[in-house]
N, CA, C and O of each residue as an XYZ file, in Angstrom:
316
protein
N      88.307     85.580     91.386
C      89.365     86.579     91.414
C      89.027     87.687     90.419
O      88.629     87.446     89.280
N      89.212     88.940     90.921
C      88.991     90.106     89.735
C      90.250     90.790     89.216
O      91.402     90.948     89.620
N      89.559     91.115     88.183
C      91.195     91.562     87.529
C      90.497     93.121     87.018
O      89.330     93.375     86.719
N      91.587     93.925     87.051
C      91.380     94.980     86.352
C      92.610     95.311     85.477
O      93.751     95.270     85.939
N      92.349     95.626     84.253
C      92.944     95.666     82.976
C      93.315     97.409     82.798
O      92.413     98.229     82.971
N      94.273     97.708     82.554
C      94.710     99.083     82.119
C      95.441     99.186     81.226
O      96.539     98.650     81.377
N      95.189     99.843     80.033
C      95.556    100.108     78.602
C      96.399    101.711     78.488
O      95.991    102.641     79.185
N      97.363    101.862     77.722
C      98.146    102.801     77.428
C      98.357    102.615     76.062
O      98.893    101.590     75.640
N      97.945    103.607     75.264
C      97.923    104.049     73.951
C      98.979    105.622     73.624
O      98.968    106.525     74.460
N      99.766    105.728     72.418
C     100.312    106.731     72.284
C     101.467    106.808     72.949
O     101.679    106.127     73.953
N     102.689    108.001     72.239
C     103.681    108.384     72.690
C     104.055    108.032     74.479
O     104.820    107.166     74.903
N     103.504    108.694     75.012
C     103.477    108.907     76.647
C     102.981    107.656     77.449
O     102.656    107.588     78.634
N     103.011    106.635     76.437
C     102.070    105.687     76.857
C     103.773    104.924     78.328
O     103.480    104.489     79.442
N     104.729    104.973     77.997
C     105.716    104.741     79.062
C     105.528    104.998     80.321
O     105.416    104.283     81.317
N     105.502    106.469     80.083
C     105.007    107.337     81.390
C     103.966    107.034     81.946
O     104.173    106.763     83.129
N     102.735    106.933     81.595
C     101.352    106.791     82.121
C     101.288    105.470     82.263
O     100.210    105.161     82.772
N     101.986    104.530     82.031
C     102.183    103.193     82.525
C     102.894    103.685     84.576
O     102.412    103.839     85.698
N     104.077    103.725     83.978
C     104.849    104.065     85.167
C     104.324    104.984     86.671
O     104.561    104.863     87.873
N     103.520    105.904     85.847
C     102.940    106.426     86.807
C     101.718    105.821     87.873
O     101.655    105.963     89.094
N     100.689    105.027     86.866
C      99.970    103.978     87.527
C     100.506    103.133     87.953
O      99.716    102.743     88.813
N     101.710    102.226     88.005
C     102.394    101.348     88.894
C     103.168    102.122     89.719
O     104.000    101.539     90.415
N     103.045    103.577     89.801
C     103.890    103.693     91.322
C     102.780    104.633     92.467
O     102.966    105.263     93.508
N     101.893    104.395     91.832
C     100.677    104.967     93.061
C     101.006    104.457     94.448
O     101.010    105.177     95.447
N     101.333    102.918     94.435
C     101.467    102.821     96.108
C     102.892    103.266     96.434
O     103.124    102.927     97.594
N     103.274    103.493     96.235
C     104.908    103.951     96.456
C     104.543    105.779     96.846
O     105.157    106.237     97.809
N     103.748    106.554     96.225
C     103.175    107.862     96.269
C     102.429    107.435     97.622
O     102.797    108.178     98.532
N     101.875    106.863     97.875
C     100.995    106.571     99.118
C     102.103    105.991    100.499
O     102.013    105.984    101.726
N     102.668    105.746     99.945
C     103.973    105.241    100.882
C     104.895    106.619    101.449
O     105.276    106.833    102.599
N     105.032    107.176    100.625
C     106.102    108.704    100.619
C     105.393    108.944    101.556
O     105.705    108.458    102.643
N     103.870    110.007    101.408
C     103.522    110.117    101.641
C     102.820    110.285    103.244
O     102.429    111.147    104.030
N     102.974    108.808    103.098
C     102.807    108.227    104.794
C     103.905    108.798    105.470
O     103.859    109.717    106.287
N     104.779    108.258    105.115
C     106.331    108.426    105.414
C     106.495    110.031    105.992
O     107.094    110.365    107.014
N     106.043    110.593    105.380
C     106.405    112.086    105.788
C     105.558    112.797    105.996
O     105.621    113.995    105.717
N     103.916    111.879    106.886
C     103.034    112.245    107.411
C     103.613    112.355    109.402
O     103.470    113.123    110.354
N     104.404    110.799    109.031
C     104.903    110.069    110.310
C     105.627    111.090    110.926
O     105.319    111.552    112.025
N     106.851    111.563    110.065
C     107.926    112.572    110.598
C     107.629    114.214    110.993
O     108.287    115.040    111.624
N     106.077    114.272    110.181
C     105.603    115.634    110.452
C     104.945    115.465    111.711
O     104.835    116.398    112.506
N     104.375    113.985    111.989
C     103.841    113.960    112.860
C     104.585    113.714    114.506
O     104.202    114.113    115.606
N     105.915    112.801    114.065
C     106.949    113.072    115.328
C     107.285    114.409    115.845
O     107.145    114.631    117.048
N     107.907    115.724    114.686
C     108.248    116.409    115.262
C     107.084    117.682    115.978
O     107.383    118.546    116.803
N     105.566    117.404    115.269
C     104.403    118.114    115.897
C     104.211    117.514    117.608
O     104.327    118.235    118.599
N     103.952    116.296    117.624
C     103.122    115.854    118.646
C     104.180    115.247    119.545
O     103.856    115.138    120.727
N     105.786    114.696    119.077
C     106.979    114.321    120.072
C     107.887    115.780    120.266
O     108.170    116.283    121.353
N     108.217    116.251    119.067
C     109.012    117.317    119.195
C     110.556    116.785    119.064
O     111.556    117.059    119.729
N     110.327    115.802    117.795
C     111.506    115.359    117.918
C     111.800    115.114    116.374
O     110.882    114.563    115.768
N     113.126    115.492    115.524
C     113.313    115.568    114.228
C     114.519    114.757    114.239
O     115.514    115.305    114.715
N     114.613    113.820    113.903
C     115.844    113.044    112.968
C     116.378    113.148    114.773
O     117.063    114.160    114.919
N     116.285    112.703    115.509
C     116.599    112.189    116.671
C     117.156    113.188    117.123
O     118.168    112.755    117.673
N     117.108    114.714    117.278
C     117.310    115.842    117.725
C     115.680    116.181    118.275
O     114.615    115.674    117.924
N     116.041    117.478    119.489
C     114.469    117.954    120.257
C     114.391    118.946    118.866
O     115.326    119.379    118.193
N     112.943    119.139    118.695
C     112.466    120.372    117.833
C     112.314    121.370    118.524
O     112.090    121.325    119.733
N     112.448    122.748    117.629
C     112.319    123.945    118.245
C     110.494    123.840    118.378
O     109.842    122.844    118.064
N     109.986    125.000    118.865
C     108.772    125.117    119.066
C     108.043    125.617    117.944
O     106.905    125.179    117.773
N     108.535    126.508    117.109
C     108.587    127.298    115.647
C     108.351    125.501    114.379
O     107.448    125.189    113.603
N     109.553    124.841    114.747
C     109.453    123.433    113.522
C     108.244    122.701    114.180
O     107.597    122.145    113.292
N     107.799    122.535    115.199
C     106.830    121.661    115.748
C     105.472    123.012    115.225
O     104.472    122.502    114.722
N     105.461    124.034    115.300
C     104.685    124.325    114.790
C     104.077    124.401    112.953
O     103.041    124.410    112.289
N     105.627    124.444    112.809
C     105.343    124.417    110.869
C     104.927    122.866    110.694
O     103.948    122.663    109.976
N     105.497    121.874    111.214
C     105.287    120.715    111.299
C     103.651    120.237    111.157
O     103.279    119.379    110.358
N     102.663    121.043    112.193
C     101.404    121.124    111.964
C     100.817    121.509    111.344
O      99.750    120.969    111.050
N     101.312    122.893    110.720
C     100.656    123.128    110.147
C     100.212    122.248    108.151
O      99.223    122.134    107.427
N     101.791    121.838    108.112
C     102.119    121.526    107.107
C     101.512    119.848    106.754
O     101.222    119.492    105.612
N     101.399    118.923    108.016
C     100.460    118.077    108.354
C      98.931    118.487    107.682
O      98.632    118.260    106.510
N      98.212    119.010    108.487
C      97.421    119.733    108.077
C      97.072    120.145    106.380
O      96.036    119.965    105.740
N      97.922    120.546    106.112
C      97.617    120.801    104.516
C      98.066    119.764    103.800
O      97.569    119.896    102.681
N      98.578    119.028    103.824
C      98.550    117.573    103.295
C      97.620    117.149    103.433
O      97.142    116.848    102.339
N      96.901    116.877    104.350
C      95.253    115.795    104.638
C      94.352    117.233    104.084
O      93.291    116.685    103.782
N      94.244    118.009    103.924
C      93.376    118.941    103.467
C      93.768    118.948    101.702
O      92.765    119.056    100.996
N      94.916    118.859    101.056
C      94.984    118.775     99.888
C      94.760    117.141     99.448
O      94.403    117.093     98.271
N      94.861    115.897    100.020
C      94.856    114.826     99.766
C      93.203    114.731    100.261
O      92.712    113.821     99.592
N      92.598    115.071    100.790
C      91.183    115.171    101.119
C      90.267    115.642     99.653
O      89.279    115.107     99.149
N      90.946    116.699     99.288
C      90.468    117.488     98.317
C      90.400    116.652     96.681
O      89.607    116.780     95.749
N      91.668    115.743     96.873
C      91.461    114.635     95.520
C      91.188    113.526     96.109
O      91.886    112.601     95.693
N      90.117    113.120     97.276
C      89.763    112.338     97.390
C      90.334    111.050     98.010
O      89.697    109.998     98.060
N      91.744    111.235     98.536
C      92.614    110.237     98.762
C      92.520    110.146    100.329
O      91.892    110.951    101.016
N      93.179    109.132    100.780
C      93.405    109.143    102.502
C      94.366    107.948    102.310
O      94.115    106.802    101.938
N      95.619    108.569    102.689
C      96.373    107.648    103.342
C      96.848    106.836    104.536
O      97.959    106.426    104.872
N      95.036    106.697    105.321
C      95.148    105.702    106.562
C      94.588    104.626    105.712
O      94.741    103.575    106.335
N      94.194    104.476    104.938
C      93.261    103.061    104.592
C      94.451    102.131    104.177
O      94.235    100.968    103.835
């Protein structure tokens, strides 16, 4: 079994705890409102209403720059 050990030193040391235990929860959001960008792009459908053609388009685009900014630090939230 492997273990990996993470240390917090200093004032902020609360925070920078907290923040490394909620990475999968950030990866979760994330998903979460990959899904809904992705209903109302490719179903056309928002919170169980039809989308206009204008939200299905911001919808993509905004898709889009999520995997292009999460690309950019290296992340992917299909794995």
């Amino acid at each position: 079994m492997r273990k990996i050990i993470i240390e917090f030193d200093g004032e902020d040391a609360s925070i920078d705890a907290r923040t490394a235990l909620d990475g999968y929860k950030w990866k979760a959001a994330m998903w979460d409102l990959d899904q809904e960008l992705r209903a109302c792009a490719k179903y056309g459908s928002i919170e169980g209403r039809e989308a206009t053609a204008a939200e299905a388009d911001v919808a993509d685009i905004l898709r889009d720059s999520i995997r292009r900014i999460l690309n950019e630090w290296k992340l992917n939230i299909e794995d």
